[in-house]
TORDREN-920436 format. One record per residue (C-alpha): residue in one letter; x negated, y, z. Coordinates in steps of 0.1 Angstrom, whole numbers, plus 5000, padded with zeros to 4 digits. Each point is the difference from the previous one (the first is absolute). Example, Ala and Ser with C-alpha at 12.3 -4.5 7.8 and 13.67 -1.06 7.14 Angstrom:
REM TORDREN-920436
<dolo drense="A" xx="4877" yy="4955" zz="5078"/>
<dolo drense="S" xx="4986" yy="5034" zz="4993"/>
END
This chain:
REM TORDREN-920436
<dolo drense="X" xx="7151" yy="5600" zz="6086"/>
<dolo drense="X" xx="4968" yy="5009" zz="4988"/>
<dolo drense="X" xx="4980" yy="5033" zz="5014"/>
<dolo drense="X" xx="4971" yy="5018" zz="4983"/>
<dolo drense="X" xx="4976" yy="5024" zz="5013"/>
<dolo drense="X" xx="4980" yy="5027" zz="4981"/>
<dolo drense="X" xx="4975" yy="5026" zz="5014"/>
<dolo drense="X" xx="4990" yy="5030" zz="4978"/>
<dolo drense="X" xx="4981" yy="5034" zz="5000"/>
<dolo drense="X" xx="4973" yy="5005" zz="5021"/>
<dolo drense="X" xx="4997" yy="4978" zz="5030"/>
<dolo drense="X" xx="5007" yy="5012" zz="5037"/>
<dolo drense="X" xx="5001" yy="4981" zz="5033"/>
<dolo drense="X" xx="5030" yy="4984" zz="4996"/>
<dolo drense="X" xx="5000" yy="4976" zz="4969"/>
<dolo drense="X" xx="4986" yy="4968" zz="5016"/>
<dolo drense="X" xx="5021" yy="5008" zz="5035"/>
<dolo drense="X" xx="5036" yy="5006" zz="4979"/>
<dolo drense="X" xx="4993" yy="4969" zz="4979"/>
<dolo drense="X" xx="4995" yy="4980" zz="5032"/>
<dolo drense="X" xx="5033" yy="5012" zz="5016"/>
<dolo drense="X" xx="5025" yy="4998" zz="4968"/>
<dolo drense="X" xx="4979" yy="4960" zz="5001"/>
<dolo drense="X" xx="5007" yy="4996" zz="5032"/>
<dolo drense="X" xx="5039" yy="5011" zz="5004"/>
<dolo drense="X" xx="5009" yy="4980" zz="4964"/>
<dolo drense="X" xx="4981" yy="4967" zz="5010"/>
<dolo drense="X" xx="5018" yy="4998" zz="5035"/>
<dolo drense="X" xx="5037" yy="5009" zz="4991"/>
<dolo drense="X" xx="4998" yy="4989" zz="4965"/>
<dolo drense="X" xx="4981" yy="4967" zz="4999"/>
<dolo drense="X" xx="5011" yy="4991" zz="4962"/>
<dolo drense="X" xx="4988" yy="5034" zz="4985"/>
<dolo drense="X" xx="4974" yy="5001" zz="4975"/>
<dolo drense="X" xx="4970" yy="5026" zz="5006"/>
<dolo drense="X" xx="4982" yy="5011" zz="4970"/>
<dolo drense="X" xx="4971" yy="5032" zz="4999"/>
<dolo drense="X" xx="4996" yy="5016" zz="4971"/>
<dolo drense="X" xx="4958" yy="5010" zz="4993"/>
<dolo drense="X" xx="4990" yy="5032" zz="4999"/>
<dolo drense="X" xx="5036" yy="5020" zz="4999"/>
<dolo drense="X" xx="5021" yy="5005" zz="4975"/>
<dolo drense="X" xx="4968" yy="4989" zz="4978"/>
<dolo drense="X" xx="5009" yy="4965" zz="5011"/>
<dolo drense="X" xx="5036" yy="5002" zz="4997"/>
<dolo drense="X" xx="4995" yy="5013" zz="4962"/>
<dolo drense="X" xx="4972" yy="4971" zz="4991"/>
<dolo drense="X" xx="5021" yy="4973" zz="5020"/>
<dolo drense="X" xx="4970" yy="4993" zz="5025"/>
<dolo drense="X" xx="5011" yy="4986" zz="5037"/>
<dolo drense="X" xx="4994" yy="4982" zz="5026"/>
<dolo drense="X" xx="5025" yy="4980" zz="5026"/>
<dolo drense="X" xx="4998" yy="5005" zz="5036"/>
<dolo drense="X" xx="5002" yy="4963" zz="5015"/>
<dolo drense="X" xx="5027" yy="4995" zz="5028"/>
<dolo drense="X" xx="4968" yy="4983" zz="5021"/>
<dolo drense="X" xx="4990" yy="5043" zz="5008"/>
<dolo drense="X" xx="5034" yy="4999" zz="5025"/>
<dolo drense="X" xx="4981" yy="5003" zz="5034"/>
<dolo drense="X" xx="4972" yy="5014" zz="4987"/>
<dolo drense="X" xx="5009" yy="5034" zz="4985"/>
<dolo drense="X" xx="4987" yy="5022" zz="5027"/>
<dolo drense="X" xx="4966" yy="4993" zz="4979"/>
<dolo drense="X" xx="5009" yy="5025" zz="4977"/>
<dolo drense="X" xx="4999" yy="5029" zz="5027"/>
<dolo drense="X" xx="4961" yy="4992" zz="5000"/>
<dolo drense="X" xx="4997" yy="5013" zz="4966"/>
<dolo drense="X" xx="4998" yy="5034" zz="4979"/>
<dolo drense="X" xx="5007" yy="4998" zz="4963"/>
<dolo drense="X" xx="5026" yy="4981" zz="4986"/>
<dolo drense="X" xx="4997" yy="4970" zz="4997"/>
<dolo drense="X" xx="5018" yy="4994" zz="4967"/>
<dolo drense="X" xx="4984" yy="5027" zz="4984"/>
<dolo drense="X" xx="5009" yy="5035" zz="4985"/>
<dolo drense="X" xx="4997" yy="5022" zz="4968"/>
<dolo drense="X" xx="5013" yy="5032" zz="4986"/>
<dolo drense="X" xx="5025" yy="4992" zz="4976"/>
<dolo drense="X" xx="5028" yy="5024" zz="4987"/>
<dolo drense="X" xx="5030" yy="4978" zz="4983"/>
<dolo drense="X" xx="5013" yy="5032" zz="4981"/>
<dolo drense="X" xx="4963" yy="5005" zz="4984"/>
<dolo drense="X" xx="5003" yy="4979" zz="4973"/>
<dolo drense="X" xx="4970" yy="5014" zz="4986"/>
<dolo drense="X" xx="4978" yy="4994" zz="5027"/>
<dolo drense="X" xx="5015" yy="4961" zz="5008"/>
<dolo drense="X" xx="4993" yy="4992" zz="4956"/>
<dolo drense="X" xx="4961" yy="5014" zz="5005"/>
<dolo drense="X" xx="4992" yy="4987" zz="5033"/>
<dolo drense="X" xx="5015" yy="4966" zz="4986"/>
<dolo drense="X" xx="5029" yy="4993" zz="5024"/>
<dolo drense="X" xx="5022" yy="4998" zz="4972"/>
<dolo drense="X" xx="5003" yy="4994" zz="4958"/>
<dolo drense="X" xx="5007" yy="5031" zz="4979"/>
<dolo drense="X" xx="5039" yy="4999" zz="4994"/>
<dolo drense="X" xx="4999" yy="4990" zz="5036"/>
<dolo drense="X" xx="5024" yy="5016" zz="5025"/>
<dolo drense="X" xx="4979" yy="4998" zz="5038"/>
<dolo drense="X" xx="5033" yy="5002" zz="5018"/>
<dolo drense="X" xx="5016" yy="4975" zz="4980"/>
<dolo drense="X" xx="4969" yy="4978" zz="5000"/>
<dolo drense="X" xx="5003" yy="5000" zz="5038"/>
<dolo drense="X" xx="5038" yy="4998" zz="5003"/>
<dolo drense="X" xx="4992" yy="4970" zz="4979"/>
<dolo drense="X" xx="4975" yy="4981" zz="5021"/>
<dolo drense="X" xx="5016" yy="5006" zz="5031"/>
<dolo drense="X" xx="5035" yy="4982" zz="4983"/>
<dolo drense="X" xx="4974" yy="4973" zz="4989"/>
<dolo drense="X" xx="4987" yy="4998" zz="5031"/>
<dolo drense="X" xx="5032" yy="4996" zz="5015"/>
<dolo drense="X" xx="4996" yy="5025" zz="5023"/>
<dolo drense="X" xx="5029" yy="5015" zz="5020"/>
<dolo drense="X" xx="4980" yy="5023" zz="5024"/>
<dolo drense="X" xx="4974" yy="5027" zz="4993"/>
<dolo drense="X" xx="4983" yy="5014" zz="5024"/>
<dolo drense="X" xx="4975" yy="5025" zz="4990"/>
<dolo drense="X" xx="4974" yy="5020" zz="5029"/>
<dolo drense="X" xx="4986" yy="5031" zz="4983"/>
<dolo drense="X" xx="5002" yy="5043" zz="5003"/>
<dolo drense="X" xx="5023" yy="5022" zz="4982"/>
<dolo drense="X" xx="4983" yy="4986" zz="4962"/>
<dolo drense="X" xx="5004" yy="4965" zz="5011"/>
<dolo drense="X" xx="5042" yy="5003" zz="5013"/>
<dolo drense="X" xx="5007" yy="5022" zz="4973"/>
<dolo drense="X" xx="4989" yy="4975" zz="4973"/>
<dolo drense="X" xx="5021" yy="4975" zz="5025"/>
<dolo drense="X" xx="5028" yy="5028" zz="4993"/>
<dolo drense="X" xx="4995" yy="4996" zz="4963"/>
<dolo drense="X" xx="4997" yy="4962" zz="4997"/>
<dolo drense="X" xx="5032" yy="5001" zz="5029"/>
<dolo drense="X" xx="5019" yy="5019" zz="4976"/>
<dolo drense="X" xx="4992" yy="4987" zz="4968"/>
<dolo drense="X" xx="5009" yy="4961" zz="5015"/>
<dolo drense="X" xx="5032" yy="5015" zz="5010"/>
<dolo drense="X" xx="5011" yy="5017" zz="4964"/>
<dolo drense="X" xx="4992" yy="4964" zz="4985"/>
<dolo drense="X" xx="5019" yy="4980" zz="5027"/>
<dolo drense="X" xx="4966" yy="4984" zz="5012"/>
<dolo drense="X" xx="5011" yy="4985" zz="5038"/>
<dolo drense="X" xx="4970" yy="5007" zz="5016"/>
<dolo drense="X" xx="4998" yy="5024" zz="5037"/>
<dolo drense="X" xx="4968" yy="5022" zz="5004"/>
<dolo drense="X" xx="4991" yy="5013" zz="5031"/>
<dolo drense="X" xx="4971" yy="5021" zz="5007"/>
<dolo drense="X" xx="4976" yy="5007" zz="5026"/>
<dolo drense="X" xx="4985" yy="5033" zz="5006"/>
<dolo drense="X" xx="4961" yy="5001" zz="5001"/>
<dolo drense="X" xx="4978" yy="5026" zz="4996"/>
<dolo drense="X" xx="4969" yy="5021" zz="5025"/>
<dolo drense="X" xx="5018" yy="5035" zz="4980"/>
<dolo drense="X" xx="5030" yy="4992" zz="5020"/>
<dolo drense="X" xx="5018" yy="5024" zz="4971"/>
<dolo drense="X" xx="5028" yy="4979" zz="4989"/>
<dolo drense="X" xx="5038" yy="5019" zz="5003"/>
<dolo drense="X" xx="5019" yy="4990" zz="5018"/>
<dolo drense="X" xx="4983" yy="4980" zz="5022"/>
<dolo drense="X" xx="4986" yy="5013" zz="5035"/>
<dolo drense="X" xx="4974" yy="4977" zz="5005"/>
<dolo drense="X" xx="4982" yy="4978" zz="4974"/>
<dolo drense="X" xx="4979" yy="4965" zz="5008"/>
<dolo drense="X" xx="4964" yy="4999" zz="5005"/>
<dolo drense="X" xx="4995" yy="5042" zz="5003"/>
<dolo drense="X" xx="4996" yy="5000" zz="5040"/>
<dolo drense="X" xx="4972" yy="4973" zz="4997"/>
<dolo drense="X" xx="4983" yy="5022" zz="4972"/>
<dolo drense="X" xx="4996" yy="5026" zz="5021"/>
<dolo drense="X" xx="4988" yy="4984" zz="5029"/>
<dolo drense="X" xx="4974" yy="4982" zz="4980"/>
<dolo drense="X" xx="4991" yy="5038" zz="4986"/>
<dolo drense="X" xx="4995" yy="5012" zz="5034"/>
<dolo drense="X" xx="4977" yy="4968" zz="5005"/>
<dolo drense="X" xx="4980" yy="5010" zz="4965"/>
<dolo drense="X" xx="4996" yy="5035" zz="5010"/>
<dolo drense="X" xx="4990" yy="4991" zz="5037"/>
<dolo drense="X" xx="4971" yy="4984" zz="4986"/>
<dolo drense="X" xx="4990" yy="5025" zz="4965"/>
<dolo drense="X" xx="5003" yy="5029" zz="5027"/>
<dolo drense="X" xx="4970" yy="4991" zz="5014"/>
<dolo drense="X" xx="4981" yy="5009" zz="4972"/>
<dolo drense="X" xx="4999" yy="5037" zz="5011"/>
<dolo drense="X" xx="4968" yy="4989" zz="5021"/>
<dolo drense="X" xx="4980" yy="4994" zz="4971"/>
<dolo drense="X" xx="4998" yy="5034" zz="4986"/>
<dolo drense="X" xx="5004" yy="5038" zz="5011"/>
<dolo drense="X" xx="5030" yy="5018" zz="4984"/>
<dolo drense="X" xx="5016" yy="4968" zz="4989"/>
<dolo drense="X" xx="5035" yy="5001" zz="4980"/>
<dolo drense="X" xx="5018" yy="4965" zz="5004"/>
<dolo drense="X" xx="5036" yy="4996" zz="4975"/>
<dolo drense="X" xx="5021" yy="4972" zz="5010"/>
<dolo drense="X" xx="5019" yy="4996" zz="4971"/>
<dolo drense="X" xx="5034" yy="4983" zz="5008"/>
<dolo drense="X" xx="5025" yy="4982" zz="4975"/>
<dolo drense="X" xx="5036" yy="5021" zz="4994"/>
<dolo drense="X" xx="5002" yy="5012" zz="4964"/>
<dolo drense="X" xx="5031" yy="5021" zz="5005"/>
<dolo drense="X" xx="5003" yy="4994" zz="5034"/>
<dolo drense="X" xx="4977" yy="5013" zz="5033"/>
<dolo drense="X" xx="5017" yy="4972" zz="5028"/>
<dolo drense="X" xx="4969" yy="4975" zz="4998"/>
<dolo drense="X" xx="4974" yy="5030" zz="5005"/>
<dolo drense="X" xx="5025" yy="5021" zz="5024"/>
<dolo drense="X" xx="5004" yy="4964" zz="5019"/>
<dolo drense="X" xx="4966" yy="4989" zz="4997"/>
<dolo drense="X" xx="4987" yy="5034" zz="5013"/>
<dolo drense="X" xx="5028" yy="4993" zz="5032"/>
<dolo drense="X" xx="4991" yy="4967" zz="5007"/>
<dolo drense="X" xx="4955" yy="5010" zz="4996"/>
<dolo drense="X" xx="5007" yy="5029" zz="5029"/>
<dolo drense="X" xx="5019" yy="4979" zz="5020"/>
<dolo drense="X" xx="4967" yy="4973" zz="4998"/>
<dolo drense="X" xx="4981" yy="5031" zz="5007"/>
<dolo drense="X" xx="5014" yy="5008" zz="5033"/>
<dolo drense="X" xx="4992" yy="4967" zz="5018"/>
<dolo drense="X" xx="4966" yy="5010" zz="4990"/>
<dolo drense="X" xx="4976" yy="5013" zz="5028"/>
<dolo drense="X" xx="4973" yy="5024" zz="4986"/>
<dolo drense="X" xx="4968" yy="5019" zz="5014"/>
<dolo drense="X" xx="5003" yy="5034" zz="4986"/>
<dolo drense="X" xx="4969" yy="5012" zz="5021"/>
<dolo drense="X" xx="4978" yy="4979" zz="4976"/>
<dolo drense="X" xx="5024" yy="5006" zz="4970"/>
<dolo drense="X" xx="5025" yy="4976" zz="4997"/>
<dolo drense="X" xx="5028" yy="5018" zz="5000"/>
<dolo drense="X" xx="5036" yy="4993" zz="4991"/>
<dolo drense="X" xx="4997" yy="5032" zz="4977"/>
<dolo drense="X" xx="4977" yy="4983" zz="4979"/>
<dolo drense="X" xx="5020" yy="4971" zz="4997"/>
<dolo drense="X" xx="5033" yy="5011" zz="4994"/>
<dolo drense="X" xx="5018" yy="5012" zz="4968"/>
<dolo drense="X" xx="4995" yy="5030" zz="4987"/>
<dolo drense="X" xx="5021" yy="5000" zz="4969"/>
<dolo drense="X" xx="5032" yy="4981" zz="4989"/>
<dolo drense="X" xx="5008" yy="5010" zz="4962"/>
<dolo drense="X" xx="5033" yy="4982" zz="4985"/>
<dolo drense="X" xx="5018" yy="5006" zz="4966"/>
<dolo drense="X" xx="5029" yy="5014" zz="5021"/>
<dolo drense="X" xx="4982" yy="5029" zz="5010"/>
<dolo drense="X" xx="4986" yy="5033" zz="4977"/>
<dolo drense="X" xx="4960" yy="4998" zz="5007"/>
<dolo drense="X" xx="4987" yy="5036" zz="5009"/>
<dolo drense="X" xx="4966" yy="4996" zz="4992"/>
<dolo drense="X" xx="4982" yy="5029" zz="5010"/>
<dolo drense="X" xx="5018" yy="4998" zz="5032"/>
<dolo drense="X" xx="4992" yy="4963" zz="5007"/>
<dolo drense="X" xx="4962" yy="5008" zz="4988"/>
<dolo drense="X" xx="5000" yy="5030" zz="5026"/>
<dolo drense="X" xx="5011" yy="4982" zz="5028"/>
<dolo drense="X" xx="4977" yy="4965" zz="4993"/>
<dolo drense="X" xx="4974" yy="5019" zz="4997"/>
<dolo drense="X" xx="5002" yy="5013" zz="5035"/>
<dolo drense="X" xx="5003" yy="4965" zz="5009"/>
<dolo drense="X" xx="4970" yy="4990" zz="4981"/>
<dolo drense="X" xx="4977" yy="5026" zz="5016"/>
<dolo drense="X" xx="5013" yy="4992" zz="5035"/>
<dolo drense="X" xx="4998" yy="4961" zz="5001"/>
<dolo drense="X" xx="4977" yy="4992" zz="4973"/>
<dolo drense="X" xx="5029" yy="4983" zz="4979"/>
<dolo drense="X" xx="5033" yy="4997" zz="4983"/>
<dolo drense="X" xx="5026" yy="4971" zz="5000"/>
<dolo drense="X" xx="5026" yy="5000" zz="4974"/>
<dolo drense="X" xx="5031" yy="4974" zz="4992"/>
<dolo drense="X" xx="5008" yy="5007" zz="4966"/>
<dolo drense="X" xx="5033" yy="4985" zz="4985"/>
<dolo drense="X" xx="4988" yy="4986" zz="4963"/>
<dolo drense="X" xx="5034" yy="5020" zz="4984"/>
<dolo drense="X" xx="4988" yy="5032" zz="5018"/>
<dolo drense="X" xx="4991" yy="5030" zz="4978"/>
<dolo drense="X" xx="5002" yy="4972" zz="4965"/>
<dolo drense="X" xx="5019" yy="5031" zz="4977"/>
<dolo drense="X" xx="4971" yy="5022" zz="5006"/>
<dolo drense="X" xx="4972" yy="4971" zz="4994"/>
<dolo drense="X" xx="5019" yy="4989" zz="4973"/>
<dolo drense="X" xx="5000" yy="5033" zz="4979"/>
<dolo drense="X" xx="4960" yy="4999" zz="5008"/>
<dolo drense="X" xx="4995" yy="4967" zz="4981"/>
<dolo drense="X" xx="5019" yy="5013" zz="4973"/>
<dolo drense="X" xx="4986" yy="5032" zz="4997"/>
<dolo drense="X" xx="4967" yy="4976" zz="4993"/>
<dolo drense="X" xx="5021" yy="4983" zz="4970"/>
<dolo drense="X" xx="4998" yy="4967" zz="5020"/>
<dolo drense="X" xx="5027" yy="4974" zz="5001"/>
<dolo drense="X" xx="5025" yy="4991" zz="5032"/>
<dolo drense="X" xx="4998" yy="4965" zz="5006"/>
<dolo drense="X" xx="5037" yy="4983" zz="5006"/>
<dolo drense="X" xx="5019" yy="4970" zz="5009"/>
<dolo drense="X" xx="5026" yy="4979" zz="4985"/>
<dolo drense="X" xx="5022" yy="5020" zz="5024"/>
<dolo drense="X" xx="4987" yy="5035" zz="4982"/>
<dolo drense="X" xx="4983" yy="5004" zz="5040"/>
<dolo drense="X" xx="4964" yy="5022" zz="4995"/>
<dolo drense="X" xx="4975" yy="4972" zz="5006"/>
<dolo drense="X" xx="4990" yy="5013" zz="5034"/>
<dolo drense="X" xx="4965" yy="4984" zz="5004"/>
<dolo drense="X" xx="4990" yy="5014" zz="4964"/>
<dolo drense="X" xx="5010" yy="5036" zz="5010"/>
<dolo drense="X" xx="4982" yy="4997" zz="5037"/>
<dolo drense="X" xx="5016" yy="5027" zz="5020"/>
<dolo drense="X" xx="4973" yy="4998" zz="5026"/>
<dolo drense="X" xx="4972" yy="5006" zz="4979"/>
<dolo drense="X" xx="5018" yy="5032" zz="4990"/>
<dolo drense="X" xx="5006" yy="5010" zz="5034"/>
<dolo drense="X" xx="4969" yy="4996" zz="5008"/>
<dolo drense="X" xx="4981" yy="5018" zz="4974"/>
<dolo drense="X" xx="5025" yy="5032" zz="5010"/>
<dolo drense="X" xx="4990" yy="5000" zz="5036"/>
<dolo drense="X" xx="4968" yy="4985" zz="4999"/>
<dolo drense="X" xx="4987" yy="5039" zz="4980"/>
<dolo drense="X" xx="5022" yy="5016" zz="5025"/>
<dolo drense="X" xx="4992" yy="4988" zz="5033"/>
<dolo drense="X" xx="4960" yy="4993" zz="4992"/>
<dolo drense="X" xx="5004" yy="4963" zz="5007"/>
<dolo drense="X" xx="4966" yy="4986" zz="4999"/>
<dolo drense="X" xx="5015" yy="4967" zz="5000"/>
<dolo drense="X" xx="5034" yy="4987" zz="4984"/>
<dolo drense="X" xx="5018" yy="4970" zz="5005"/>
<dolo drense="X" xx="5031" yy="4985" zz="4983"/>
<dolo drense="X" xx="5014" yy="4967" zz="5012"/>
<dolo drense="X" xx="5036" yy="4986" zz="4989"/>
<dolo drense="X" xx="5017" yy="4977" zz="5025"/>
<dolo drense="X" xx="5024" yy="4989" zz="4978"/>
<dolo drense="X" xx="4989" yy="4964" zz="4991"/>
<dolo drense="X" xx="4993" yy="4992" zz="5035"/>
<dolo drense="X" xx="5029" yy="5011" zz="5013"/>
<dolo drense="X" xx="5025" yy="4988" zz="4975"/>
<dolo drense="X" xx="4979" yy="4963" zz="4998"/>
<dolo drense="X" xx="5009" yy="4997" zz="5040"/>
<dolo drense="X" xx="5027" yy="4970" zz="5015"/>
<dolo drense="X" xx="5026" yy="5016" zz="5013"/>
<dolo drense="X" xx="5000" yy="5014" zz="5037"/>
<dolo drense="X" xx="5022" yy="4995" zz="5028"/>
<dolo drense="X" xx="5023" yy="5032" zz="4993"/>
<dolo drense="X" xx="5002" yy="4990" zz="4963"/>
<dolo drense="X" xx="5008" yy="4962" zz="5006"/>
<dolo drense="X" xx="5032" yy="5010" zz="5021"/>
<dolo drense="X" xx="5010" yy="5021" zz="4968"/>
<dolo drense="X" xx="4993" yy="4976" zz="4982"/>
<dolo drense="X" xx="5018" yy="4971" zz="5015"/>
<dolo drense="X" xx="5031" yy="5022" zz="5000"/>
<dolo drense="X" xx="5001" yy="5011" zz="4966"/>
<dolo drense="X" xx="4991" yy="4965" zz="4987"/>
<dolo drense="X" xx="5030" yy="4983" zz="5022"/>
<dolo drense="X" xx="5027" yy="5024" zz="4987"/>
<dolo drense="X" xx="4984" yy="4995" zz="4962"/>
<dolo drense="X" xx="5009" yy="4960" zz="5000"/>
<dolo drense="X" xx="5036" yy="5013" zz="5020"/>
<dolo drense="X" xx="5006" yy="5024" zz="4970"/>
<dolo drense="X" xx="4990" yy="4975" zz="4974"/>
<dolo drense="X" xx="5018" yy="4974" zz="5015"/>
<dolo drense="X" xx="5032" yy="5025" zz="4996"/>
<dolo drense="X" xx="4991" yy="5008" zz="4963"/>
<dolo drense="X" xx="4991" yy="5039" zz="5005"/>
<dolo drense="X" xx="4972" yy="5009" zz="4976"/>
<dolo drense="X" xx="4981" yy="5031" zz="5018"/>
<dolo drense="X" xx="4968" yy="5012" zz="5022"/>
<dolo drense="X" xx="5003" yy="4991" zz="5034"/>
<dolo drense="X" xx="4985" yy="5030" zz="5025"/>
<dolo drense="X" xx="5011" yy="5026" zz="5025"/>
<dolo drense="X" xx="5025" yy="5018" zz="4982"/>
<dolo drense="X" xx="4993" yy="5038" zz="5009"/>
<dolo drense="X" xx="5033" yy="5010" zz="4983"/>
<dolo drense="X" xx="5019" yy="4978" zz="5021"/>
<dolo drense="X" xx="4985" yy="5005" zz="5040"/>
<dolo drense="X" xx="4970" yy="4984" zz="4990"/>
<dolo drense="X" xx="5022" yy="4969" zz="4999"/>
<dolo drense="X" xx="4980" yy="4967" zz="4988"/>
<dolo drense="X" xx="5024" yy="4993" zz="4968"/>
<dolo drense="X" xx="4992" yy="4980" zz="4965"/>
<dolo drense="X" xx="4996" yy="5036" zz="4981"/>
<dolo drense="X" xx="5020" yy="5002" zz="4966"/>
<dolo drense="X" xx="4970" yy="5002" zz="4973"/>
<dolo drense="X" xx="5014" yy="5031" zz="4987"/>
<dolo drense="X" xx="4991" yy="5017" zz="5029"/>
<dolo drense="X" xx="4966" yy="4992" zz="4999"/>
<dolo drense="X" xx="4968" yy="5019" zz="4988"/>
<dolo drense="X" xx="4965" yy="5012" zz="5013"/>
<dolo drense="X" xx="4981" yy="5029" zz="5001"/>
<dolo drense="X" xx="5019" yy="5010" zz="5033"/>
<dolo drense="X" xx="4977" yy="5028" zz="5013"/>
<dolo drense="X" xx="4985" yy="5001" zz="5040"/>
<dolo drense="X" xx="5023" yy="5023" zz="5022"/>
<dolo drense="X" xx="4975" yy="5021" zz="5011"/>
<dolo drense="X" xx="5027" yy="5015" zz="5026"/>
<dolo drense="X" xx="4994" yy="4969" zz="5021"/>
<dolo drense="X" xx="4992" yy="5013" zz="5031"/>
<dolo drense="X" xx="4971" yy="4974" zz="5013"/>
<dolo drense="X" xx="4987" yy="5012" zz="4966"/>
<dolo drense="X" xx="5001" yy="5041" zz="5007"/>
<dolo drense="X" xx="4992" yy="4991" zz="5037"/>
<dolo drense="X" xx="4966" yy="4982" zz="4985"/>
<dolo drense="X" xx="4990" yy="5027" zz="4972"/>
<dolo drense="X" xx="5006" yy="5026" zz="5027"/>
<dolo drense="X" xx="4974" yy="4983" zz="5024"/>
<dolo drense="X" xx="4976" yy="4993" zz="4966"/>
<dolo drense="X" xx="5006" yy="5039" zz="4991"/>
<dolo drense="X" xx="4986" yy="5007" zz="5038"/>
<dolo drense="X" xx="4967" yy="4985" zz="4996"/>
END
């Protein structure tokens, strides 16, 4: 038997912890197996660069959980982009990616795949799954759901998204301080979630709940007011701007400044159709994704409201590197040693699929047929710790 791992897509506080636990479970019940990483995703996989894991790391795997990242390495590769795999050099013109990797994984004599990615990285699990399958390649993948978006159907609860959060609130607890340096001071947190408001909605949660073990002085100023949030805005919900400028601006007369937790995804139609109206080009992905960073949502935001609320000083921090580079917590290494024990049961029983929480089947930890899978799974903004926290953010 010989295992493989491969992390891909963005990384999330997960990678390092999931590789540790798949090593771990293999090496004890499965002392002759082989343990190979392939370097930098599905990059590595396609160019034939790995490295073995030596049988000497049983007894010493919990020395993953000290580390963020992965430690293999990851990349944004799409299989089914030919194009994209021939320019960046992956592969030869003529060249078929998943073939190419079907290929090294037989020559590699690999029997298990496990790959630890989002909706982009499973789904090119799905396609490389399917296409071994149609040419009688023996080979079991079993994937491991990571991403901070937590967005992926149908999976309740994805690896590495609760530590995200809590190392958002941490971020902001710091940045918010910032409102003593100026009068009428605007501060944008600017949260990861392209499609999907959980990581700022969760990150907002977890920053209040820091905020109430806080004691202030509000007779010389330092008041919870002014350190709270005064604006959530997520892709899931229609932005009323005047409305939202109206009611900051109260805020900002009153207490001197204004806190906002901006989802990256939130309002991107309508920022979109202003860089085009300027005959400028939108960045993308191999994945056809709008390059985020290029496009910077928060400087946007902050230009609108800045006019609008006479903000003498403005402020736009992203968290998302920080939080996403974190180890994993405590709440996220319990999900993580679950999901990562029933992955090497489900390989070890030859089902190909995602393991998670299955929320079409009672939330039910299950190895999740790959047909079933996809992301951009949208926030459920009916949550009620969510409506219960807007409605106290709404009172300020």
């Amino acid at each position: 038997m010989k295992i493989a791992f491969l992390t891909s897509g963005g990384i999330a506080p997960c990678l390092s912890a999931a590789i540790g636990r798949l090593t771990e479970n293999y090496l004890r019940d499965y002392p002759n197996a082989e343990i190979i990483g392939y370097l930098n995703g599905y990059k590595g996989l396609l160019l034939g660069n790995s490295i073995s894991f030596p049988k000497s790391l049983l007894g010493s795997t919990d020395k993953f959980y000290q580390f963020g990242g992965s430690p293999i390495g990851n990349s944004r590769v799409k299989l089914t982009n030919i194009e994209d795999c021939i320019k960046n050099g992956y592969v030869a013109k003529g060249e078929i990616p998943l073939e190419v990797a079907a290929n090294q994984l037989v020559k590699d004599g690999v029997t298990i795949l496990h790959t630890i990615g989002g909706d982009d990285t499973n789904i090119t699990a799905a396609d490389l799954s399917f296409y071994l399958k149609e040419n009688n390649y023996n080979l079991t993948v079993v994937g491991l759901p990571k991403t901070v978006d937590n967005d992926v159907y149908p999976i309740a609860q994805t690896l590495g998204a609760w530590t995200a959060a809590e190392q958002g609130a941490i971020f902001f607890e710091n940045i918010v301080n910032e409102n003593t340096t100026s009068d009428r001071q605007l501060i944008i947190h600017e949260v990861m979630g392209r499609n999907c408001g959980w990581l700022t909605a969760a990150t907002a949660l977890e920053y209040r709940k820091r905020l109430n073990k806080i004691h202030f002085m509000p007779e010389i100023g330092l008041s919870k007011e002014k350190w709270d949030i005064h604006c959530v805005l997520l892709p899931e919900q229609e932005i009323s701007f005047d409305k939202e400028c109206e009611r900051l601006k109260k805020i900002m007369d009153k207490y001197d400044c204004v806190n906002v937790f901006l989802s990256e995804g939130a309002g991107m139609d309508i920022i979109i159709k202003d860089i085009e109206k300027l005959g400028e080009p939108i960045l993308r992905d191999a994945f056809g994704h709008v390059r985020l960073d290029e496009l910077n949502p928060g400087k946007w935001f902050a230009k609108q409201f800045g006019k609008r609320l006479n903000a003498h000083k403005i402020l736009v921090q992203k968290s998302g590197y920080f939080g996403r580079s974190s180890k994993a917590n405590k709440s996220d290494l319990e999900l993580i040693f679950e999901v990562a024990d029933y992955a090497v049961k489900s390989a070890r029983q030859e089902k190909n699929g995602v393991i998670g929480w299955d929320e079409d089947n009672h939330n039910k930890l299950s190895c999740i047929d790959f047909n079933r899978i996809k992301g951009g799974k949208p926030f459920d903004t009916s949550l009620d710790w969510y409506k219960k926290m807007m409605n106290e953010i709404q009172s300020i």
